[in-house]
N, CA, C and O atoms as a GROMACS GRO file, in nm:
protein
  328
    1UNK      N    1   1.086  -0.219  -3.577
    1UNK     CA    2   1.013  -0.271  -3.691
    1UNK      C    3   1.094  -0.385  -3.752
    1UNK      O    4   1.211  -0.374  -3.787
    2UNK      N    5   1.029  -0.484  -3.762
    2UNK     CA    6   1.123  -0.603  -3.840
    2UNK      C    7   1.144  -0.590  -3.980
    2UNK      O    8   1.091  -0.534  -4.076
    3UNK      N    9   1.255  -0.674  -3.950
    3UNK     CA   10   1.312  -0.644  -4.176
    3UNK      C   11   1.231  -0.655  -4.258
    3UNK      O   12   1.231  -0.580  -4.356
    4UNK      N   13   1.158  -0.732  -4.244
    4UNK     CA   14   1.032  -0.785  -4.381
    4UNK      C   15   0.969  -0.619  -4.382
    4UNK      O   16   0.990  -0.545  -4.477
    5UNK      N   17   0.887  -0.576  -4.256
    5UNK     CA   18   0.808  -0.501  -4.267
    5UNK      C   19   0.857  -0.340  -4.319
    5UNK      O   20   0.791  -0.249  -4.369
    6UNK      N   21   0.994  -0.348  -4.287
    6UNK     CA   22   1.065  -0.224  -4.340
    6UNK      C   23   1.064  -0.226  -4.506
    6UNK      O   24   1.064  -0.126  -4.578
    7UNK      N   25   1.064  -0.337  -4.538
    7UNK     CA   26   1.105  -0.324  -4.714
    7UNK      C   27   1.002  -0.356  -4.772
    7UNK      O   28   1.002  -0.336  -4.893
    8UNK      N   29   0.915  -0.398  -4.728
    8UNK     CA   30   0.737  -0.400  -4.741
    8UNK      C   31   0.722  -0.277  -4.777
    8UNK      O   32   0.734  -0.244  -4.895
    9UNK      N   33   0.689  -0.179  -4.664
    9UNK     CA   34   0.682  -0.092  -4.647
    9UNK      C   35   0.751   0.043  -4.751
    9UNK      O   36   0.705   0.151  -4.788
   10UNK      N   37   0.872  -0.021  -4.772
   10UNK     CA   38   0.964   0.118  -4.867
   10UNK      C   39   0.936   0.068  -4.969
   10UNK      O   40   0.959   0.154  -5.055
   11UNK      N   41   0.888  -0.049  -5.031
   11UNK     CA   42   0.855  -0.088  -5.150
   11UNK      C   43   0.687  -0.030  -5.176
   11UNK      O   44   0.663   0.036  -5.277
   12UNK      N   45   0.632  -0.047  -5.125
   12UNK     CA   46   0.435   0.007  -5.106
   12UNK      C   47   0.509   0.182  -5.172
   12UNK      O   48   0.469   0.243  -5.270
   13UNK      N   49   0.607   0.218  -5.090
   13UNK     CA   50   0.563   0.381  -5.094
   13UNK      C   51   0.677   0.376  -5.238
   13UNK      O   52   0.623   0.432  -5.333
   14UNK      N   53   0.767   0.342  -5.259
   14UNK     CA   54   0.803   0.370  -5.379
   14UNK      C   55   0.712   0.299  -5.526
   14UNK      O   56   0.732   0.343  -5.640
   15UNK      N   57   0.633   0.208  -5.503
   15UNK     CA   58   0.550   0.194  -5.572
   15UNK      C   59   0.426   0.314  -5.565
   15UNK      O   60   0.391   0.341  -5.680
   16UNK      N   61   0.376   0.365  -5.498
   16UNK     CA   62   0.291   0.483  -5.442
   16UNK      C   63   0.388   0.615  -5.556
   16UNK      O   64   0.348   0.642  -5.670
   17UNK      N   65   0.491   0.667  -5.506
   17UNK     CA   66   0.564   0.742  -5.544
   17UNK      C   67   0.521   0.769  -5.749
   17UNK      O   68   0.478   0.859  -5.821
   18UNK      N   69   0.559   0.649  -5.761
   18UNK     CA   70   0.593   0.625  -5.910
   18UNK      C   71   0.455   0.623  -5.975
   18UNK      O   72   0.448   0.668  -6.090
   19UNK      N   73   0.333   0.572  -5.913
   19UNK     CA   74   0.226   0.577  -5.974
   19UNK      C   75   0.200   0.721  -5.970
   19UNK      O   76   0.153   0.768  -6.074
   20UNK      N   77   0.222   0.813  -5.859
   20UNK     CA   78   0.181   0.941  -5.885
   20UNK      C   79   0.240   1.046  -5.919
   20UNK      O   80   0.215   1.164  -5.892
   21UNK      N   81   0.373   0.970  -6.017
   21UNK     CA   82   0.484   1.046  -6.054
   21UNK      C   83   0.503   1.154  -6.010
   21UNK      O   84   0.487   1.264  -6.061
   22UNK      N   85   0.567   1.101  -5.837
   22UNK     CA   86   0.630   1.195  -5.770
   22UNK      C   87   0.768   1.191  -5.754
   22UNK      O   88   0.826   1.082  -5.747
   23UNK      N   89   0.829   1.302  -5.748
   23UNK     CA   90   0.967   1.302  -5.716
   23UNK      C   91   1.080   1.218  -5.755
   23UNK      O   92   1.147   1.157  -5.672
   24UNK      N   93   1.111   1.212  -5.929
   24UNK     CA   94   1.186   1.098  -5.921
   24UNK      C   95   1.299   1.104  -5.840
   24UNK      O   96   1.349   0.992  -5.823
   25UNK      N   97   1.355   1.193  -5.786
   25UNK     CA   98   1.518   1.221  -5.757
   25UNK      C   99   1.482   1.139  -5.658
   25UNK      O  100   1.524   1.027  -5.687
   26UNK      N  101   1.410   1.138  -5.527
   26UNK     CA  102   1.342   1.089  -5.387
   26UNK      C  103   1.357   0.985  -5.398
   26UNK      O  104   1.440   0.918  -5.336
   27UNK      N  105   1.245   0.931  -5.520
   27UNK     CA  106   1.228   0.754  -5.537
   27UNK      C  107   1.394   0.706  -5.580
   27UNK      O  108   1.431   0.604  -5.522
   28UNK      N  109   1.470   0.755  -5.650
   28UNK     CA  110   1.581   0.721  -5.688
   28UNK      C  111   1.703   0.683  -5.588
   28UNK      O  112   1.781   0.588  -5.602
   29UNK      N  113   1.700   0.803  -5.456
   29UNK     CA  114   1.744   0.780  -5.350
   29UNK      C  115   1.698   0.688  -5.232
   29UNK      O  116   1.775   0.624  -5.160
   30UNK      N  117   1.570   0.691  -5.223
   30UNK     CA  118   1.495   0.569  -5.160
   30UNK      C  119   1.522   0.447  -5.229
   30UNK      O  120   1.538   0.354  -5.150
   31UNK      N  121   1.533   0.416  -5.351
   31UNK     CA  122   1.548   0.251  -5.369
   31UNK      C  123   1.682   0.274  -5.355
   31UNK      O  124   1.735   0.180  -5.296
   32UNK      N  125   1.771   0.373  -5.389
   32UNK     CA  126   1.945   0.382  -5.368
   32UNK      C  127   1.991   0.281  -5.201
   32UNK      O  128   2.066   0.187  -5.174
   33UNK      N  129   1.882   0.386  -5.110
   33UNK     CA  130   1.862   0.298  -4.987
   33UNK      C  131   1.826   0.209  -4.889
   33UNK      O  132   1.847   0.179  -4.771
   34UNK      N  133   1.766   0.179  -4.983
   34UNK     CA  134   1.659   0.018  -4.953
   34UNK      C  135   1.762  -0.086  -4.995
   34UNK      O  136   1.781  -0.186  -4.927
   35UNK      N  137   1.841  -0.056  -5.127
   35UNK     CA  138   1.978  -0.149  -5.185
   35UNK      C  139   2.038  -0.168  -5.061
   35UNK      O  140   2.035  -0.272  -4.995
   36UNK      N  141   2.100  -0.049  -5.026
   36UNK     CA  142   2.195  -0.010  -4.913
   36UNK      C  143   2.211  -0.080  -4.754
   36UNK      O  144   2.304  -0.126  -4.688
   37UNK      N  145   2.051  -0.056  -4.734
   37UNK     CA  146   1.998  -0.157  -4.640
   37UNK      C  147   2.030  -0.288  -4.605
   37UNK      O  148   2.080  -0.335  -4.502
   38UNK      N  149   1.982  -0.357  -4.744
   38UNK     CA  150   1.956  -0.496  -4.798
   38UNK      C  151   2.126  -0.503  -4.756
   38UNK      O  152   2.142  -0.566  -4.652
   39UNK      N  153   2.209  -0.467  -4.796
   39UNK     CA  154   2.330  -0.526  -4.792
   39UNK      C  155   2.394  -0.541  -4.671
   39UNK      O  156   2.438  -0.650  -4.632
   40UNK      N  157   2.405  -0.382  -4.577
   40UNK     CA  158   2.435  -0.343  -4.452
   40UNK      C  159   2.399  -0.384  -4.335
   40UNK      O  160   2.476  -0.427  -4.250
   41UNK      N  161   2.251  -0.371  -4.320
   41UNK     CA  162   2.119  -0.393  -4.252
   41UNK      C  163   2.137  -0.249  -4.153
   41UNK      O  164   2.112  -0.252  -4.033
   42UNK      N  165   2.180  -0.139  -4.218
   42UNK     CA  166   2.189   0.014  -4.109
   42UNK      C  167   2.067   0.085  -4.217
   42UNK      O  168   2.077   0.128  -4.332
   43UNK      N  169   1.977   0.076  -4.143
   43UNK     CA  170   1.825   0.199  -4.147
   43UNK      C  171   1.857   0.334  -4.186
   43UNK      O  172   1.788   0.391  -4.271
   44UNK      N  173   1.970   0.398  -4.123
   44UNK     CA  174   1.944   0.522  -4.152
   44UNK      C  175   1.903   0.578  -4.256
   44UNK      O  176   1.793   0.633  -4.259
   45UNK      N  177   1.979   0.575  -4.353
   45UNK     CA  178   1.989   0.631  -4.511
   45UNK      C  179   1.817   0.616  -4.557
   45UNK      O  180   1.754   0.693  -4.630
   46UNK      N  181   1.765   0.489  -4.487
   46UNK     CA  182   1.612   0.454  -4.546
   46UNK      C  183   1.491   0.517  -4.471
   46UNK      O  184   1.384   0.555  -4.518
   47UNK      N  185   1.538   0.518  -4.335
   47UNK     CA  186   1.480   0.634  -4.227
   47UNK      C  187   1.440   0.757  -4.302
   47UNK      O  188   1.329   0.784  -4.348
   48UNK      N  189   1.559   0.832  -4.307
   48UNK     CA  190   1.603   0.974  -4.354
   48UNK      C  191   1.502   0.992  -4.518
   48UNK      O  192   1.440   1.097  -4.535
   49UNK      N  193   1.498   0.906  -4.601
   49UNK     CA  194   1.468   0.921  -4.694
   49UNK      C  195   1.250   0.902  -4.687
   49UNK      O  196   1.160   0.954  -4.753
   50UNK      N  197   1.253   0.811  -4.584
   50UNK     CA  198   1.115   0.791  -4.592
   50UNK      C  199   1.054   0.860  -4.554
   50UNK      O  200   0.934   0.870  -4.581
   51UNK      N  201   1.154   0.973  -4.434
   51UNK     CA  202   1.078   1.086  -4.374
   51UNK      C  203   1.053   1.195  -4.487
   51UNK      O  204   0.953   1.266  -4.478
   52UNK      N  205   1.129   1.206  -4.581
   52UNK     CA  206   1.078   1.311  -4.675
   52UNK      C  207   1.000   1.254  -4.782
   52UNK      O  208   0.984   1.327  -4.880
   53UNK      N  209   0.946   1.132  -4.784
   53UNK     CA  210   0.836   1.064  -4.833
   53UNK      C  211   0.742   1.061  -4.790
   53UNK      O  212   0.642   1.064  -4.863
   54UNK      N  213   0.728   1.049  -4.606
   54UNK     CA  214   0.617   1.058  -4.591
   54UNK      C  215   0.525   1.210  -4.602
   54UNK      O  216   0.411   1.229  -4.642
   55UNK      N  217   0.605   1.284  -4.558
   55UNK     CA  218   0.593   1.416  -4.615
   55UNK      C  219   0.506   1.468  -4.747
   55UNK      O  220   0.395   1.517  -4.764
   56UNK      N  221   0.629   1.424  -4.838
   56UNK     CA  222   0.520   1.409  -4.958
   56UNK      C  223   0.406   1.354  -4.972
   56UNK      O  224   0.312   1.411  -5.029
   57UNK      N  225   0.400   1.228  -4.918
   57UNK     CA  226   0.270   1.184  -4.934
   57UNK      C  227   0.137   1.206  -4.866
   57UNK      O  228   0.030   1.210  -4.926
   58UNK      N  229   0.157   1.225  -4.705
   58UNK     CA  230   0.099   1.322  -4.614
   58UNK      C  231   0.019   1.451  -4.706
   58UNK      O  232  -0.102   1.472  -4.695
   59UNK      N  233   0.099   1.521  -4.785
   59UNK     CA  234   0.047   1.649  -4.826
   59UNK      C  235  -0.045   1.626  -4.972
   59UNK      O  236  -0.124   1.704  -5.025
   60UNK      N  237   0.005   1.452  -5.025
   60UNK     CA  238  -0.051   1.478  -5.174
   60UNK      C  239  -0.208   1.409  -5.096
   60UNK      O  240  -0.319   1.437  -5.142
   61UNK      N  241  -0.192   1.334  -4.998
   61UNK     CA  242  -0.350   1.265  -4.942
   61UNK      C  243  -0.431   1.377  -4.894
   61UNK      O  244  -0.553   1.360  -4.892
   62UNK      N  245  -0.376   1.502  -4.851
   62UNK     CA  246  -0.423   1.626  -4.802
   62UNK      C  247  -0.529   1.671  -4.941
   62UNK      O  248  -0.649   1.685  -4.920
   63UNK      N  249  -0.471   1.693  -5.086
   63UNK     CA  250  -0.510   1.737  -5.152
   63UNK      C  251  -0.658   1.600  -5.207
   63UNK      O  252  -0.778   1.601  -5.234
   64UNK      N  253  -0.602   1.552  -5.202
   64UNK     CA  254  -0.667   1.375  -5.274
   64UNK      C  255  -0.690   1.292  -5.169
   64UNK      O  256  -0.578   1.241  -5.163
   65UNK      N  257  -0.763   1.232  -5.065
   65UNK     CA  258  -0.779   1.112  -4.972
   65UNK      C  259  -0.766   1.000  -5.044
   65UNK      O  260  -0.730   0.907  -4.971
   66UNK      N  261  -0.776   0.978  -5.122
   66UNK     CA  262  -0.826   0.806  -5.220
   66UNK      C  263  -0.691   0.811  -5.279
   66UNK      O  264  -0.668   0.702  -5.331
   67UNK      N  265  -0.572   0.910  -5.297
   67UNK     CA  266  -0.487   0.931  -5.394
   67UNK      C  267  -0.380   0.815  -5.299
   67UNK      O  268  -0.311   0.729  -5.354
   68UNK      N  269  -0.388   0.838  -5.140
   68UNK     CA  270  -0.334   0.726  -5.053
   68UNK      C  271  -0.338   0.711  -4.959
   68UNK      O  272  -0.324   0.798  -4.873
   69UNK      N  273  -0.367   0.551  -4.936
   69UNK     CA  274  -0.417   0.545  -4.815
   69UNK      C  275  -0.334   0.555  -4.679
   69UNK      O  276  -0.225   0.590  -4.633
   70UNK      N  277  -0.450   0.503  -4.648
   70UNK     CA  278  -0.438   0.598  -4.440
   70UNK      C  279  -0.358   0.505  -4.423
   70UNK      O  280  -0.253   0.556  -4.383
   71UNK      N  281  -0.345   0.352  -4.434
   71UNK     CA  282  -0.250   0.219  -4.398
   71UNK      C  283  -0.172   0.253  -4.470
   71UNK      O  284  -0.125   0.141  -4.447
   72UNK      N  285  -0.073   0.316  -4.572
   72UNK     CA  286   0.046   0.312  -4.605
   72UNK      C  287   0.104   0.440  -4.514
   72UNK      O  288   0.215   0.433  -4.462
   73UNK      N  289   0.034   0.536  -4.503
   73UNK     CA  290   0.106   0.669  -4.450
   73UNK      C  291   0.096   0.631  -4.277
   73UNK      O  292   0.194   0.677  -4.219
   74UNK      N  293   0.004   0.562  -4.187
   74UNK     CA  294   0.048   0.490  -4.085
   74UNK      C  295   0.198   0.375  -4.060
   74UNK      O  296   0.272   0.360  -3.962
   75UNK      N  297   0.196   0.316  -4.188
   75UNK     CA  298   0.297   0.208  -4.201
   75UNK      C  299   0.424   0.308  -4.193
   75UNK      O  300   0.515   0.287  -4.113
   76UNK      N  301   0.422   0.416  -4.278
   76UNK     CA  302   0.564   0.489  -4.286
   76UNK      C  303   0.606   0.528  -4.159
   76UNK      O  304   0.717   0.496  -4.117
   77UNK      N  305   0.480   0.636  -4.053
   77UNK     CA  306   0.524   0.684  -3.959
   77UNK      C  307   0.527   0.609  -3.853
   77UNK      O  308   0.546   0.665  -3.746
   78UNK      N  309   0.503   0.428  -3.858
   78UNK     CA  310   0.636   0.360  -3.769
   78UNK      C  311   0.731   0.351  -3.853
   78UNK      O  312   0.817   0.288  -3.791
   79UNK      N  313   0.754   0.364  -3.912
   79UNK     CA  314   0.890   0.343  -3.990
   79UNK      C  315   0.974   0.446  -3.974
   79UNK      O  316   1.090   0.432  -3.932
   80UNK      N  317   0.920   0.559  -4.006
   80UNK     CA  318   1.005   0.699  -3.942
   80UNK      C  319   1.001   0.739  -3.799
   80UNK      O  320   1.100   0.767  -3.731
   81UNK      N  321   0.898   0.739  -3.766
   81UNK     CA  322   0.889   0.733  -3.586
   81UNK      C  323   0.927   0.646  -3.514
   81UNK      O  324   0.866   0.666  -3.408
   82UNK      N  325   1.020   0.520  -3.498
   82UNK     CA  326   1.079   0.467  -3.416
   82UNK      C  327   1.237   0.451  -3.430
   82UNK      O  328   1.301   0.393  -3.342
   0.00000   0.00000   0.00000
């Protein structure tokens, strides 16, 4: 996945996150690692963190479809799946 689309991407879901005031500790560690990123350019820390985002979000679209969409929770799982 190219750089743009990675921080695209972690930015959509921490914006997502915060509108549905989920998890601040998560979002806190996700932008912790998106910083981290930006500086390093090593994924992991942002990997690791998006997988328990997508998670969350996976389960809150379960309850709600419209709450988020199908193109952000596709966008994550290339982001976590490769």
């Amino acid at each position: 996945m190219a750089v743009k689309n990675l921080e695209k991407t972690v930015l959509s879901v921490l914006e997502k996150l915060e509108k549905l005031k989920l998890d601040d500790q998560l979002q806190a560690e996700l932008n912790w690692c998106l910083g981290s990123y930006e500086y390093d350019q090593n994924p992991v820390g942002v990997i690791e963190k998006s997988s328990k985002a997508l998670e969350l979000l996976k389960s809150k679209r379960e309850e709600n479809a419209r709450a988020v969409s199908k193109k952000l929770i596709e966008d994550l799982e290339k982001l976590v799946l490769n």
